[in-house]
N, CA, C and O atoms as a DFTB+ gen file, in Angstrom:
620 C
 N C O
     1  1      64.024     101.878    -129.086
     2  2      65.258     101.860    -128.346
     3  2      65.026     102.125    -126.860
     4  3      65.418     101.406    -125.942
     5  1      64.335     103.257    -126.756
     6  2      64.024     103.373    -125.235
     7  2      63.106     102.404    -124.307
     8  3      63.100     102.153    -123.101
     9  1      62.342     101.979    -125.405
    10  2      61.551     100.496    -124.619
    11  2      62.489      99.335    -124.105
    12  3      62.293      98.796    -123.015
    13  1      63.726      98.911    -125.123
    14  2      64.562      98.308    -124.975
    15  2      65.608      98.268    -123.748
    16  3      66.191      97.305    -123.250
    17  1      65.659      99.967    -123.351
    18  2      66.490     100.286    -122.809
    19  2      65.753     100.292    -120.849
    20  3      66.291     100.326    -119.742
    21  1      64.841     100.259    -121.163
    22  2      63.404     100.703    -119.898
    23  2      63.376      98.973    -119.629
    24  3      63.364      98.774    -118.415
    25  1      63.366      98.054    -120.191
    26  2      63.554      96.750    -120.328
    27  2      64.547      95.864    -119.348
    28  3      64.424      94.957    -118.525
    29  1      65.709      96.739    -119.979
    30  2      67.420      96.304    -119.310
    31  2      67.518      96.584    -118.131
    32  3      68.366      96.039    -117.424
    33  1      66.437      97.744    -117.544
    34  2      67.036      98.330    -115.939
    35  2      66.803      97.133    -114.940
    36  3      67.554      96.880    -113.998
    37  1      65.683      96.442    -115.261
    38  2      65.438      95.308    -114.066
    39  2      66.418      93.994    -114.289
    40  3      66.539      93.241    -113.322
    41  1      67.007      93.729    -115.309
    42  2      67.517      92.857    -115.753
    43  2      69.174      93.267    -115.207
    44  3      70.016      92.409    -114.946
    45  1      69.312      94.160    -115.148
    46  2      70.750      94.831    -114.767
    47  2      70.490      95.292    -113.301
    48  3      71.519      95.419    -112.638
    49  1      69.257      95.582    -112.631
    50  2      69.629      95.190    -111.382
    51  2      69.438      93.680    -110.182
    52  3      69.614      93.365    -109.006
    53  1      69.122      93.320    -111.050
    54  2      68.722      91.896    -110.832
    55  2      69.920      91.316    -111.054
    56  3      70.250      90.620    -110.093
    57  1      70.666      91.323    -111.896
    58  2      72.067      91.041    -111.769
    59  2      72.978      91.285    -111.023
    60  3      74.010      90.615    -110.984
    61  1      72.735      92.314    -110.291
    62  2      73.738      92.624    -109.442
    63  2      73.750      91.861    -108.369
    64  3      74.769      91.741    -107.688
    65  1      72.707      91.302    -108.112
    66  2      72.403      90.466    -106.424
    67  2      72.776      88.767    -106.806
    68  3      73.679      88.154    -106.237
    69  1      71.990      88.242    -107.751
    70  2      72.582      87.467    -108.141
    71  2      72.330      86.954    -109.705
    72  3      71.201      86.861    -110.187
    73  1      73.530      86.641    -110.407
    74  2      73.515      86.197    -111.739
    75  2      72.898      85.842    -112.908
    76  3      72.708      86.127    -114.090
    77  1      72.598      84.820    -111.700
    78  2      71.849      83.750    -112.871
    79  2      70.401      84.534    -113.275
    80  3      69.770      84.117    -114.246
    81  1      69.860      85.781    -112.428
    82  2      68.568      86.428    -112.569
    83  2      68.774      87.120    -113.545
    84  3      67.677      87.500    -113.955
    85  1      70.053      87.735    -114.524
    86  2      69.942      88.232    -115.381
    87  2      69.739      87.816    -116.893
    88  3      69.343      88.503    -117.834
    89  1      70.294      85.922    -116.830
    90  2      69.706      85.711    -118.346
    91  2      68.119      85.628    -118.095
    92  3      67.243      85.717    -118.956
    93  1      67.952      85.430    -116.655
    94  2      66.831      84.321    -117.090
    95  2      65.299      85.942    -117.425
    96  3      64.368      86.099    -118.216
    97  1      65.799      86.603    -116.473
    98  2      65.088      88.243    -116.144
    99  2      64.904      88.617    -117.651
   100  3      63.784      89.020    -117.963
   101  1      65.909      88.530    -118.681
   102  2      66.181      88.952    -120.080
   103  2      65.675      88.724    -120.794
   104  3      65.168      89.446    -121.652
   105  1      65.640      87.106    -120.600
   106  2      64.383      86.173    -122.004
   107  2      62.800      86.625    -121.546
   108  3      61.840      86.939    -122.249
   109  1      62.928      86.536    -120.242
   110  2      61.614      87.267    -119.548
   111  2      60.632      88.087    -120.139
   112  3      59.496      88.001    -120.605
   113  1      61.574      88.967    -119.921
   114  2      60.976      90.585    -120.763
   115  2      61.106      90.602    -122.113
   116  3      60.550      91.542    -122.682
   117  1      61.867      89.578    -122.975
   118  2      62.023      89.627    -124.283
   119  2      63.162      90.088    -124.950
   120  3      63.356      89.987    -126.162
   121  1      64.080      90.714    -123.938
   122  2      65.230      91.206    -124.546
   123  2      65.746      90.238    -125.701
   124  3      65.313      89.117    -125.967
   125  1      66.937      91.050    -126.422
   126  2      67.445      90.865    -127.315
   127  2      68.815      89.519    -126.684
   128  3      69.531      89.692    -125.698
   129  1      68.826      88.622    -127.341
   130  2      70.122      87.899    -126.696
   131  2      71.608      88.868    -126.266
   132  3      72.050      89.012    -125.126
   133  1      71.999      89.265    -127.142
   134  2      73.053      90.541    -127.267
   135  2      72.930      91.118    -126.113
   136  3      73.733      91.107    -125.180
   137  1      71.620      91.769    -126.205
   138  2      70.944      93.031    -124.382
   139  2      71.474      92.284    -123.381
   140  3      72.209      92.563    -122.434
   141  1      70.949      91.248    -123.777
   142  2      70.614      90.302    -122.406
   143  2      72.175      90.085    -121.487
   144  3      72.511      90.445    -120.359
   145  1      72.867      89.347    -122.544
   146  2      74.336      89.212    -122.397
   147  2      75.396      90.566    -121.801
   148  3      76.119      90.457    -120.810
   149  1      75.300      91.618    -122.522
   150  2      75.655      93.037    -121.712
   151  2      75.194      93.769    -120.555
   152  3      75.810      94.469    -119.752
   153  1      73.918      93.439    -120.650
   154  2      72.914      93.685    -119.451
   155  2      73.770      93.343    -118.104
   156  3      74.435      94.008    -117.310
   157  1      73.328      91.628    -118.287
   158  2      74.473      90.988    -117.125
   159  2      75.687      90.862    -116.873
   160  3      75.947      90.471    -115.735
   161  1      76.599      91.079    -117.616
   162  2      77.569      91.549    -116.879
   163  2      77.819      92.914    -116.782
   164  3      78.961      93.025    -116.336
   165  1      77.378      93.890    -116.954
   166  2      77.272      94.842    -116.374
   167  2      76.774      95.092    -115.120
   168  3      77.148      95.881    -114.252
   169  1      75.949      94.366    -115.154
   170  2      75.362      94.771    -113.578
   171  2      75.899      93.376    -112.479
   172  3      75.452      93.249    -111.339
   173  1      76.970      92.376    -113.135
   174  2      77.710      91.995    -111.899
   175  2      79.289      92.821    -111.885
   176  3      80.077      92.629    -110.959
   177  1      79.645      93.869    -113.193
   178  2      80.890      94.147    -112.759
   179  2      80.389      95.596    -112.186
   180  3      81.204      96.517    -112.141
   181  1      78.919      95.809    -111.707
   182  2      78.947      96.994    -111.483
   183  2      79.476      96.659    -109.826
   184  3      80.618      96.880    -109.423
   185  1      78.672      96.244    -109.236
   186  2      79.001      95.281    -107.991
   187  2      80.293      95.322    -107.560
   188  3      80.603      95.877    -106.507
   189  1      81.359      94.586    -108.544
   190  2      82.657      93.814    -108.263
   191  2      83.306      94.844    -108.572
   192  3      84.450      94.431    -108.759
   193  1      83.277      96.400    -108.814
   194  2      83.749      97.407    -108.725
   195  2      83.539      98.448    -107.610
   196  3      84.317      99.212    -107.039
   197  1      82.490      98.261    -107.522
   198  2      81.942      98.956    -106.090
   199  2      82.540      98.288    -105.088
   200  3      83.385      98.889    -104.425
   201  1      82.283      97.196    -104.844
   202  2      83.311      96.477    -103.550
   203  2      84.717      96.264    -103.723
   204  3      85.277      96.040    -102.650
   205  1      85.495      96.261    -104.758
   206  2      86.299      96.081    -104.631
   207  2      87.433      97.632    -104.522
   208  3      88.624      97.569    -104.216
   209  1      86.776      98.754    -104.815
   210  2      87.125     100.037    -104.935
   211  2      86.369     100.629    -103.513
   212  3      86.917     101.448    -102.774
   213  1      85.403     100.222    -103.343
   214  2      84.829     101.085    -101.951
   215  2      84.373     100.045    -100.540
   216  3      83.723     100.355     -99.541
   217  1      85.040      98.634    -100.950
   218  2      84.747      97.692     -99.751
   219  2      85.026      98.377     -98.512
   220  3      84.023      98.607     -97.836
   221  1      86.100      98.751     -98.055
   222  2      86.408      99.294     -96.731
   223  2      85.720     100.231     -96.490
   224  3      85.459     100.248     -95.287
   225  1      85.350     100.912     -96.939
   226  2      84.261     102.451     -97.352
   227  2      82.757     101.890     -96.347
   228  3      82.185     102.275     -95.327
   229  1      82.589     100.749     -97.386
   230  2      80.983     100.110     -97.017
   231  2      81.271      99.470     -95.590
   232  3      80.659      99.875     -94.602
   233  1      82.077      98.611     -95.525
   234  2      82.136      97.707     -94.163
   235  2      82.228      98.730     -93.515
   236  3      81.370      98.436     -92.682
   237  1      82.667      99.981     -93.121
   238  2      82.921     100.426     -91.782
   239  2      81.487     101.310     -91.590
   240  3      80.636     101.022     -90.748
   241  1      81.386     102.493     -92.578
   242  2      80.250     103.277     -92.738
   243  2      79.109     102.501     -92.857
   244  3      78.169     102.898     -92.168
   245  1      78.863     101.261     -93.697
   246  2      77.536     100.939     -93.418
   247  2      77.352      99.510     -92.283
   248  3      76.498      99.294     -91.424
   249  1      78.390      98.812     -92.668
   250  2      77.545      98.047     -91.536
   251  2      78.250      98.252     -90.768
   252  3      78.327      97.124     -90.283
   253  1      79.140      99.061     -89.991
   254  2      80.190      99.013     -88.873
   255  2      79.020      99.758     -87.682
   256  3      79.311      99.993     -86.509
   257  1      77.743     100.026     -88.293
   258  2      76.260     100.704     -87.483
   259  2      75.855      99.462     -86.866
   260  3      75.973      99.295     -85.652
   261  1      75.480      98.764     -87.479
   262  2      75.172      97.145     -87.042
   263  2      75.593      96.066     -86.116
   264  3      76.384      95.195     -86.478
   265  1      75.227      96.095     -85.269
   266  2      76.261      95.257     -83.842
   267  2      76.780      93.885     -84.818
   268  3      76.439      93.380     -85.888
   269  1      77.751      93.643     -83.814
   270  2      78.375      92.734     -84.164
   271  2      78.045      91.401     -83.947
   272  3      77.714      91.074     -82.807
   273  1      78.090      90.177     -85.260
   274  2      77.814      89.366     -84.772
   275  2      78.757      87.745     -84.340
   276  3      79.988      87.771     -84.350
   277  1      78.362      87.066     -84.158
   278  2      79.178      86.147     -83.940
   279  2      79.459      85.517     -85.753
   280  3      78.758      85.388     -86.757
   281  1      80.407      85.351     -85.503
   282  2      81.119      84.298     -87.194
   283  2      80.642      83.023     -87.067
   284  3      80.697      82.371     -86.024
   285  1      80.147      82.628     -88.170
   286  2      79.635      81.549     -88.550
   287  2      80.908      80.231     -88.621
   288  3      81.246      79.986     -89.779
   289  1      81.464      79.576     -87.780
   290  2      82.419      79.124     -88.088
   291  2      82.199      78.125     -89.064
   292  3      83.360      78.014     -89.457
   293  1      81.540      77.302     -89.752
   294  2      81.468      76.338     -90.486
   295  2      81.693      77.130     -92.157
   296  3      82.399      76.731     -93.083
   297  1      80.723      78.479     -92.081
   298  2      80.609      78.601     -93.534
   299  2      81.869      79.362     -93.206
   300  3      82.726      78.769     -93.861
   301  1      82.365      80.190     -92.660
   302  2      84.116      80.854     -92.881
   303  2      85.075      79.664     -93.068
   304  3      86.145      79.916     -93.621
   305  1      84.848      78.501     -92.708
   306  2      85.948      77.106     -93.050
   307  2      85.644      77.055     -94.170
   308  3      86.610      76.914     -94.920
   309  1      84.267      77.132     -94.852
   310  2      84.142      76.793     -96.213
   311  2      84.595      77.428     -97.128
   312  3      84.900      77.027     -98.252
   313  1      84.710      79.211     -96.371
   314  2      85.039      79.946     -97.475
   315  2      86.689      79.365     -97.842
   316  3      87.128      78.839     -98.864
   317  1      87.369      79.721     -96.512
   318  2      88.713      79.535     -96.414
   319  2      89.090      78.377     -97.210
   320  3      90.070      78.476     -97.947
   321  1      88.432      77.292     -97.151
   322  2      88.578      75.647     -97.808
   323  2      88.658      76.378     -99.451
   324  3      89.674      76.658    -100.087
   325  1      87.389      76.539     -99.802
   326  2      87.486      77.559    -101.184
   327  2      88.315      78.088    -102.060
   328  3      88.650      77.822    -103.215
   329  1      88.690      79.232    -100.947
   330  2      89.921      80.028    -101.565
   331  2      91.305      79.178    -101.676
   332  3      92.015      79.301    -102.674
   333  1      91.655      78.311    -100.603
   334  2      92.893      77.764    -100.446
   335  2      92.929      76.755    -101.269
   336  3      94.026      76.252    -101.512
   337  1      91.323      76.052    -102.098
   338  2      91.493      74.963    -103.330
   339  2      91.870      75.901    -104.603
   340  3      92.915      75.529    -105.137
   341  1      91.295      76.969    -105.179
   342  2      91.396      77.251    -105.813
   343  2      91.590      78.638    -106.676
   344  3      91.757      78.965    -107.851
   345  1      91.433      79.431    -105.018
   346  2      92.452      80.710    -105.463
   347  2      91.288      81.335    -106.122
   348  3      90.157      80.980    -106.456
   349  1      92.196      82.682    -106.191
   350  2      91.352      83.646    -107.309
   351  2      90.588      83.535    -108.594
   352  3      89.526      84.079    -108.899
   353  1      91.546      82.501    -109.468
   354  2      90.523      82.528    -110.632
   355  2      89.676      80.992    -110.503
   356  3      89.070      80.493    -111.451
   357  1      89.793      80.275    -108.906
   358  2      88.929      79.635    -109.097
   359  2      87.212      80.458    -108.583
   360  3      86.069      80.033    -108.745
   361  1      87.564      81.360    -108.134
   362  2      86.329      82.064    -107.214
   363  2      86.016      82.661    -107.869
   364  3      84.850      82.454    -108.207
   365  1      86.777      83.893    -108.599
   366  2      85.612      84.126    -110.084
   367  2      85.346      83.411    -110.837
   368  3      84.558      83.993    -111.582
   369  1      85.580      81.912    -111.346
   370  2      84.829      81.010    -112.244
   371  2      83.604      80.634    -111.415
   372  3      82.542      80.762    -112.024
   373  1      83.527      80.229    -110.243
   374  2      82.875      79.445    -109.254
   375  2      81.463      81.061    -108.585
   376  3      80.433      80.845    -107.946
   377  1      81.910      82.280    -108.984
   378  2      80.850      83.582    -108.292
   379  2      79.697      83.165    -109.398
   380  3      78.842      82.384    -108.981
   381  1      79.597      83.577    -110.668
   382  2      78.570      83.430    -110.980
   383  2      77.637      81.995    -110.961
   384  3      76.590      82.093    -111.601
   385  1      77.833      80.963    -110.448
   386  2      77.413      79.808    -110.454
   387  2      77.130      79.465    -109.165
   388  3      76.094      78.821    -109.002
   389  1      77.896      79.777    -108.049
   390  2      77.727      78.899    -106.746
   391  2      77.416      79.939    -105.484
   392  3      76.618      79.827    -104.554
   393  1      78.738      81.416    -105.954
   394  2      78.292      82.517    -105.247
   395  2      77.179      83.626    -105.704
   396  3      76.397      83.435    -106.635
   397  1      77.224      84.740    -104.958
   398  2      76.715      85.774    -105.540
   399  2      78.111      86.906    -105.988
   400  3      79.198      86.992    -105.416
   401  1      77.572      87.751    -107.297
   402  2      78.860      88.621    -107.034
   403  2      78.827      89.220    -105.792
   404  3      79.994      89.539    -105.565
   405  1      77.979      89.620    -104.661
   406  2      78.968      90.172    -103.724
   407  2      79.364      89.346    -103.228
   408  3      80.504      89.652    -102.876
   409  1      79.047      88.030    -102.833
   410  2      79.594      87.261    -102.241
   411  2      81.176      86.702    -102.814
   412  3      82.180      86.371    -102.183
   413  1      80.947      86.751    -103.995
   414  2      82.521      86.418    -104.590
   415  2      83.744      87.086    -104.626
   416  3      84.918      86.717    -104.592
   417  1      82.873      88.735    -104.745
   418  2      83.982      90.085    -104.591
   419  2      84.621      89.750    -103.173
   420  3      85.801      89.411    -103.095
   421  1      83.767      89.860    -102.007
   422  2      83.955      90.285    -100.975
   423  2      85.057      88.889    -100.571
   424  3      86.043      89.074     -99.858
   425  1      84.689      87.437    -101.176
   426  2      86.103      86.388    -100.921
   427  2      87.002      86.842    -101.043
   428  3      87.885      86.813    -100.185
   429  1      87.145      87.714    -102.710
   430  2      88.544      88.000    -103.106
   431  2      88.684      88.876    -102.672
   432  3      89.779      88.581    -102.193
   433  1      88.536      89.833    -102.362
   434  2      88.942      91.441    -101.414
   435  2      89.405      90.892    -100.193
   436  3      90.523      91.209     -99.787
   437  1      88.638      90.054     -99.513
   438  2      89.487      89.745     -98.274
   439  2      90.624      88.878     -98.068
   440  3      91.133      88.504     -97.011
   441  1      91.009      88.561     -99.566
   442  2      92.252      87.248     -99.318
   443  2      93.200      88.191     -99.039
   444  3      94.018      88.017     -98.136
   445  1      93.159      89.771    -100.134
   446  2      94.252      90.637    -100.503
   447  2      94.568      90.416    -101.727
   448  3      95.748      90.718    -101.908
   449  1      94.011      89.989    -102.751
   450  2      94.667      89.920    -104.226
   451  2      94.526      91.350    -104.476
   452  3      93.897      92.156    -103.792
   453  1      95.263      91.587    -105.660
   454  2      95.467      93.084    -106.116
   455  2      93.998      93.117    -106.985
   456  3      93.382      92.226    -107.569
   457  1      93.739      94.540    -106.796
   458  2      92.165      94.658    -107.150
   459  2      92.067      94.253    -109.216
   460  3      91.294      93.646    -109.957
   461  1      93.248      94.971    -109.350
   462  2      93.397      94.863    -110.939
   463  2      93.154      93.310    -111.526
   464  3      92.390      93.188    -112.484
   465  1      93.792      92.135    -110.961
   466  2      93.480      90.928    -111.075
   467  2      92.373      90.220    -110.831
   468  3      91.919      89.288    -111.495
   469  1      91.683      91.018    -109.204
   470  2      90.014      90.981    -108.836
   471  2      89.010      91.052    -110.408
   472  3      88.198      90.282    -110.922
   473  1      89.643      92.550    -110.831
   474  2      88.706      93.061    -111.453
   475  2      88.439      92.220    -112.959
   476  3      87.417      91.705    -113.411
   477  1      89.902      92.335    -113.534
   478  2      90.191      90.783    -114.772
   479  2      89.563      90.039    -114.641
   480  3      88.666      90.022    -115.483
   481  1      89.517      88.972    -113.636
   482  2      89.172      87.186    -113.440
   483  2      87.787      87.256    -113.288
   484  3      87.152      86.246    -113.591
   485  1      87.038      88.476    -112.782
   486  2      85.618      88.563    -112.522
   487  2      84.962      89.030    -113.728
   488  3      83.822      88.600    -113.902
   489  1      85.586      90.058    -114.864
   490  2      85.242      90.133    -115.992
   491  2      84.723      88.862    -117.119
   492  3      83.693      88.381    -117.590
   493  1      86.181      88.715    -117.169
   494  2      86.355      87.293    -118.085
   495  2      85.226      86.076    -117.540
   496  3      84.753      85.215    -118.282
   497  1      84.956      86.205    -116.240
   498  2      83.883      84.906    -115.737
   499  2      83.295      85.442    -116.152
   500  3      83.054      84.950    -117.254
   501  1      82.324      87.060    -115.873
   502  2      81.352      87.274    -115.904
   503  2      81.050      86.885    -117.509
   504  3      79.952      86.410    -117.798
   505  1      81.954      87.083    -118.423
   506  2      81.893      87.542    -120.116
   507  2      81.009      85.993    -120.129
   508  3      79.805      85.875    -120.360
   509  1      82.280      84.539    -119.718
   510  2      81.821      83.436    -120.222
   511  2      80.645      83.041    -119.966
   512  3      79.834      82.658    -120.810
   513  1      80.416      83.129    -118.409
   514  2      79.039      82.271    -117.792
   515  2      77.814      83.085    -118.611
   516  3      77.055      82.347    -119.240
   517  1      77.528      84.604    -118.673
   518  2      77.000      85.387    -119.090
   519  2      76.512      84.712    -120.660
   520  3      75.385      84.590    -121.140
   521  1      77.949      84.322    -121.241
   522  2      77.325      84.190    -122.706
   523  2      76.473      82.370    -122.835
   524  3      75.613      82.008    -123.639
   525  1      77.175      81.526    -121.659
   526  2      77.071      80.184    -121.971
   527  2      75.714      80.322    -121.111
   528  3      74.927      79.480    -121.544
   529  1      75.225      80.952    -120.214
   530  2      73.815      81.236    -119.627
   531  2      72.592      81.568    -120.039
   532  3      71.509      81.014    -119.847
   533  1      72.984      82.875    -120.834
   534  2      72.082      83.292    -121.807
   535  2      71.865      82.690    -123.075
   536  3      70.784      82.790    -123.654
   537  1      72.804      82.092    -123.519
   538  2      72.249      80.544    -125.181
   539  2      71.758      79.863    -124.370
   540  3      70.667      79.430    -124.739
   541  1      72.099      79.513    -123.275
   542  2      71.148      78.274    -122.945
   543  2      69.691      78.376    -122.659
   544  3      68.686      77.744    -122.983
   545  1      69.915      79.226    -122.060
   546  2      67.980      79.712    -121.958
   547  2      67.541      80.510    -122.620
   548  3      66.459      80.987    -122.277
   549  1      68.220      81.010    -123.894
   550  2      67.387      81.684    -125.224
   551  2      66.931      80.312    -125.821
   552  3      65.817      79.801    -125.931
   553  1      68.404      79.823    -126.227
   554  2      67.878      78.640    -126.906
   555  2      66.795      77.159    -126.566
   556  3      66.081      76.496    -127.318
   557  1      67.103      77.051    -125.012
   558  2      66.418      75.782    -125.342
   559  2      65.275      76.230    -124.066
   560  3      64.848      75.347    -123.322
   561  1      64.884      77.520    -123.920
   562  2      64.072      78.264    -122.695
   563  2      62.352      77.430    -122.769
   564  3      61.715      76.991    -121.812
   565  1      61.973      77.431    -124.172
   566  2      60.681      77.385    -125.041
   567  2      60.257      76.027    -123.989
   568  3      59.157      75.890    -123.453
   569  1      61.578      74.969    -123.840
   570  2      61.327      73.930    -123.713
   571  2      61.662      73.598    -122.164
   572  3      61.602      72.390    -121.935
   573  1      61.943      74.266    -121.239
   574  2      62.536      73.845    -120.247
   575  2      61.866      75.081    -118.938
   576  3      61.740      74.909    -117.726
   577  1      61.609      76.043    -119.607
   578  2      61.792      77.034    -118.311
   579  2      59.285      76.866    -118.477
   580  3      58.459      76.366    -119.240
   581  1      59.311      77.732    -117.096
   582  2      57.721      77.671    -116.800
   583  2      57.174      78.354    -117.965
   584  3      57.733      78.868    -118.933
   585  1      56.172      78.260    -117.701
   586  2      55.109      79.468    -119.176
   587  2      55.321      80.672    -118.338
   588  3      55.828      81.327    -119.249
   589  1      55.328      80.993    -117.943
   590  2      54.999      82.487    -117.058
   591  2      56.376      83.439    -117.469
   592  3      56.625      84.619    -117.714
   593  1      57.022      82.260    -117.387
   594  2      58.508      82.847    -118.073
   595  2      58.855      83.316    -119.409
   596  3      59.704      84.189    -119.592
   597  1      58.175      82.718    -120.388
   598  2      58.162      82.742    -121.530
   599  2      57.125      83.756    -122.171
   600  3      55.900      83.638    -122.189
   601  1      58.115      85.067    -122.839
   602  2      57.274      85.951    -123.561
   603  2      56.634      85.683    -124.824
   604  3      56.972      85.018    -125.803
   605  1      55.808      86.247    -124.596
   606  2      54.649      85.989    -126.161
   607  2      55.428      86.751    -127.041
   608  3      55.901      87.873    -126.856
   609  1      55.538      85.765    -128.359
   610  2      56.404      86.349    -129.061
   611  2      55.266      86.199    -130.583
   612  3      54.790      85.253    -131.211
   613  1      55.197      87.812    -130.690
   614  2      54.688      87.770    -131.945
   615  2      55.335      87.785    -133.452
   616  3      56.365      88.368    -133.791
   617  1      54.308      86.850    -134.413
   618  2      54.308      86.159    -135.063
   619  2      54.535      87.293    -136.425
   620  3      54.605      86.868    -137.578
């Protein structure tokens, strides 16, 4: 159990930065499909709780140290384009796939949606992509992902 558990820590922080590192981090090390699947979304709703409960906290105290820089105007049109196609529960369907969770929290925190709905729509993504991520590269990993990736699995 504790090997199992000594296993999950890189896989759950690897998730937090971005997603897709937690099925693939999981089959990696050998985890259990199940692990693997809880693993990652845990460690993207650890994220999408932290920013969305202590965003103002972080922006001012940590990077409000950091000079300021100029805004990227092309990728802020993109975000804005984004949000205004498809709203909240298109940006948590669209974080684990296109964004990062912070990058997805920090869209929806800044539109102003109520955090409770933040916190829902980012769950429920995290639950689906999480489960349709991890079958896919348990199941068809053998055949698709590098050797280096693939744990020796004894016989």
């Amino acid at each position: 159990m504790w090997q199992e558990i000594l296993r999950a820590i890189p896989v759950y922080l690897s998730s937090m930065l971005k997603f897709i590192f937690g099925p693939l981090g999981g089959y990696g090390v050998g985890l259990h499909l199940i692990t693997t699947i809880l693993t990652t979304v845990s460690g993207m709703m650890t994220v999408v709780c932290l920013f969305t409960f202590f965003g103002d906290w972080i922006r001012t105290r940590v990077f409000g140290k950091f000079k300021k820089r100029k805004i990227n105007l092309k990728r802020a049109e993109r975000l804005e384009k984004i949000w205004r196609q498809y709203g909240l529960i298109g940006v948590a369907l669209l974080t684990p796939i296109l964004l990062t969770p912070i990058g997805g929290t920090l869209l929806a925190v800044s539109s102003g949606s109520p955090r409770d709905k933040i916190i829902y729509y980012m769950f429920v993504s995290a639950s689906f992509w999480s489960v349709v991520f991890s079958m896919a590269i348990y199941f068809f990993g053998d055949e698709v992902l590098p050797e280096f990736l693939i744990p020796k699995r004894r016989l």
